[in-house]
N, C-alpha and C positions, 0 to 999 in steps of 0.2 A: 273809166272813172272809178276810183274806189272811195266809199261809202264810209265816213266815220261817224261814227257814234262820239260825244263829248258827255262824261258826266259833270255836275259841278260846274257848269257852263257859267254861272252866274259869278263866281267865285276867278280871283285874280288868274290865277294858273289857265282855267277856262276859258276865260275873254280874251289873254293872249292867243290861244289855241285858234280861239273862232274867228280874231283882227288877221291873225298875219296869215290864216292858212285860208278863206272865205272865197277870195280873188283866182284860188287855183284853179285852174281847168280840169287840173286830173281830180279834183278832189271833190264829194260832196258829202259836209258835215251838217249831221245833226245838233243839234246841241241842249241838253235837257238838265232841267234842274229843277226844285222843288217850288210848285207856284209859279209868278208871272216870268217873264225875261226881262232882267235888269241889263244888258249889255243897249248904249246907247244909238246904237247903229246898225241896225237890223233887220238889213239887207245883206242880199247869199248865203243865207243858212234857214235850214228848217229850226223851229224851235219847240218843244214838246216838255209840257210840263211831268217832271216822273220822279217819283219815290224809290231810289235805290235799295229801298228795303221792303219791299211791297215787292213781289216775286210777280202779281198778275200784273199790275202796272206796266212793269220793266216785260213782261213775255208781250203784253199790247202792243208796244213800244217797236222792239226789236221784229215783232213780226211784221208789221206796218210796212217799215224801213228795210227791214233786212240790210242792215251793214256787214260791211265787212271786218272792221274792226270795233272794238267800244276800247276807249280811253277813259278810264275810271281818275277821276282829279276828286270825286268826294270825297270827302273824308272829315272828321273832329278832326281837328290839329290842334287846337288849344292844350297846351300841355297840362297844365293846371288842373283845367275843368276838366279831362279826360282822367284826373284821378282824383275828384271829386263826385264827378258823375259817370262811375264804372259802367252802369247799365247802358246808357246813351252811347257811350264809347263803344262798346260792344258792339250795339245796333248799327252805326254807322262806319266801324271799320272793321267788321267780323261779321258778323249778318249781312249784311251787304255786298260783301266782297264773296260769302258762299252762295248766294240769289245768281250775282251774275257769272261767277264762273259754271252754275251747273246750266245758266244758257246760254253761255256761250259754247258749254258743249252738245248740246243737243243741237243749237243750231250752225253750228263749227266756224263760228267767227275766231278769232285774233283778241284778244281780252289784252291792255295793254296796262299796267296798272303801277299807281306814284306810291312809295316807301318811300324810308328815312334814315338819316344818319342815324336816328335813335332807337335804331333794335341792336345799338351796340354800347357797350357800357363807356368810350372814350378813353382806355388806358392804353393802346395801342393805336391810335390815329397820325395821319389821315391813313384810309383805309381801303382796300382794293375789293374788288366782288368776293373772293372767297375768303372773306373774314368772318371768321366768327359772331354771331350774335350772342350776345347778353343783356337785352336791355335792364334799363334803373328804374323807367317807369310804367306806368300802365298804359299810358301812348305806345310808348315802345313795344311794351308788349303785345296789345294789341295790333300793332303793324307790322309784326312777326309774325305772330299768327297767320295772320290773311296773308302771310310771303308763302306760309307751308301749307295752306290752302292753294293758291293759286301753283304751286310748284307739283302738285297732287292731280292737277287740273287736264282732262284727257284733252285740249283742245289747245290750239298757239296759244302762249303764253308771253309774254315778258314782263318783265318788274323792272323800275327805274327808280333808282337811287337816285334822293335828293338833299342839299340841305339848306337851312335857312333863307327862304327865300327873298329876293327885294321887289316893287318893283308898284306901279303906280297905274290907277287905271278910273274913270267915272266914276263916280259914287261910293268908293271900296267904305266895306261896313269893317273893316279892320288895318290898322296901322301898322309900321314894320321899322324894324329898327331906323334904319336911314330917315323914316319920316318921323319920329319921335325924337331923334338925337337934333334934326335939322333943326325945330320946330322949339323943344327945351332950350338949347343954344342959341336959337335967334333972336328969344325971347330976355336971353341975359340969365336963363337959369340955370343955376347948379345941377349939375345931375354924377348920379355914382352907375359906376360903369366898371365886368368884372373882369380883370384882366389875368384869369386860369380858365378859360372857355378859350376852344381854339377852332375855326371853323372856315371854311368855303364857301360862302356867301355867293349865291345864285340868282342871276337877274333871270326874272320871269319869261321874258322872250329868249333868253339861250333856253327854257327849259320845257319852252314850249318848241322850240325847235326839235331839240331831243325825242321828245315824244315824238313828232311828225315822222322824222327821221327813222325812227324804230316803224310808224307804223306804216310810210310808203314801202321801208325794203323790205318791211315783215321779216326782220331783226326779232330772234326769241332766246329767252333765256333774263339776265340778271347784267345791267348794264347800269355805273354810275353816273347820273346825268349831272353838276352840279356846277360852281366859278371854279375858276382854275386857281384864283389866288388865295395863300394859305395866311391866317393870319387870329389874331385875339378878337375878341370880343372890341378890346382898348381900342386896339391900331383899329380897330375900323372905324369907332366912331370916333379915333383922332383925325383919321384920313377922309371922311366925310367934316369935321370942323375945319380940315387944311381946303378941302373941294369948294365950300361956301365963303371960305377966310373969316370963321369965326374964333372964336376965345375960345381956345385950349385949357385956357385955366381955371377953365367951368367944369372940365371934365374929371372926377377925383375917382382914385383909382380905388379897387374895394375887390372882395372875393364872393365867390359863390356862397359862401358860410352866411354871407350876411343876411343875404336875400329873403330869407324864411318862406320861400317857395314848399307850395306843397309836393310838386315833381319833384326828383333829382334828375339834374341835366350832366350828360357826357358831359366831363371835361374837355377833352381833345378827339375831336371827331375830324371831319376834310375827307376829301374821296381824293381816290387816285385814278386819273379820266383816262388811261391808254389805251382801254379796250373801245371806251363810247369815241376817241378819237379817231383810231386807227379802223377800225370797224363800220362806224358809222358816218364818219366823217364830217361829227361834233368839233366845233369851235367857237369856244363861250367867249365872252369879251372881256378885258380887266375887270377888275374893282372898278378903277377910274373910270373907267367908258362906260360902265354901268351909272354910275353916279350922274354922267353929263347925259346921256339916252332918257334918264326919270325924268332930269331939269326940263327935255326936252316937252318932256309930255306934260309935267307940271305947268309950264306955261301954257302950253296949248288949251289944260282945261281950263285955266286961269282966263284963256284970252273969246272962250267962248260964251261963258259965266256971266 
């Protein structure tokens, strides 16, 4: 049986990790995050409240347990607030990520840990492992960082590229494109939408498999986990108004200039999956099948409520 560690347990990426992978035989994960456990089913997993930035916490933790692996899913993603609040950002994807790399060298676990299409500036996308990074913003940079910390790292290692993620779960304290386009749309309202963003859109259970995946075969190195289909910002959440059969003609097209975002986002990002395929033996599902896979859960919490 091998032993996972899950950070960010609490958090969508997380609860995928801890639903689909809890039932395994070979498997026994931990699952920690800061404060209580919000996953609503919780049975077959330990659960351990821990501070990824708090160095005694996380060495408590790990010696308890002694995993084999930790799966690092915390992180600021907010892009915005991560370049309004450089300090926090910091703490949380820089500090954090050098806490648990130096124990997971001391205690010679597998450190398995979630980047982003955005340590790269988008003028060359989609994009394969050995591209170049440039990020545009302090997210980005920040999650560059911790790539060249963790790459530094005397112990297994792997990084997984990801991008934009979808995907639906209890209680989630944050929304995601597909559920804000659903939701404005169903509603009857206008919404502007930027069609010079180009991206791979990633349902949360292909990307929780990915992780798995890397960390049953102990899979190391720089692996893009991500959706296979390449496509706009636009075409997505046209193809999510075609998914529900709502009014397309709510959707008005518009550019990133407008946005007055405090981040600057890649233009043209998308990973190119050959390696996480052919290697790992990664097979994400459409756009589409993402889209009816949410519906599916959506009801479900719809019909427990």
């Amino acid at each position: 049986m091998k032993k996972i560690l899950v950070t960010g347990a609490n958090g969508l990426l997380g609860q995928k990790i801890i639903a689909g992978y809890k039932s395994n035989p070979e498997v026994q994960l931990i699952a920690t995050a800061r404060g209580e456990c919000r996953i609503l089913d919780q049975s077959g997993f330990i659960y351990e409240s821990m501070n990824i930035s708090d160095k005694a916490e996380v060495l408590a933790v790990v010696e308890k347990h002694n995993p084999d692996v930790i799966i690092n899913t915390a992180a600021m993603t907010n892009v915005d607030q991560c370049e309004t609040d450089k300090a926090g950002c910091d703490e949380a994807n820089v500090t954090a990520v050098k806490i648990l790399a130096s124990v997971c060298e001391k205690n010679d676990i597998h450190l398995v840990h979630l980047s982003t299409d955005f340590i790269f500036d988008g003028k060359d996308g989609p994009y394969d492992e050995e591209a170049k990074a440039n990020p545009l913003s302090y997210y980005g940079w920040s999650k560059f960082k911790a790539e060249e910390i963790i790459k530094t790292c005397e112990c297994k290692w792997s990084i997984l590229r990801t991008v934009l993620v979808i995907g639906i779960t209890e209680g989630m304290s944050r929304s995601n494109i597909v559920l804000w386009a659903k939701g404005a749309l169903g509603k009857g309202q206008e919404i502007n939408v930027v069609d010079d963003q180009f991206r791979t859109p990633t349902l949360a259970e292909d990307l929780a498999d990915g992780c798995m995946l890397v960390a049953m075969q102990g899979a190391e190195g720089v692996y893009n986990i991500s959706g296979k289909d390449f496509m706009s910002i636009l075409e997505l959440v046209e193809k999510v108004a075609d998914f529900y059969k709502l009014d397309k003609t709510l959707i008005k097209r518009s550019s990133s200039e407008t946005l007055n975002q405090p981040a600057k986002r890649p233009p043209v990002t998308g990973f190119i999956l050959d390696k996480a395929i052919n290697n790992l033996g990664y097979a994400p599902h459409s756009f589409e099948e993402s889209l009816a896979i949410m519906q599916k859960q959506i009801d479900y919490y719809e019909s427990i409520n």
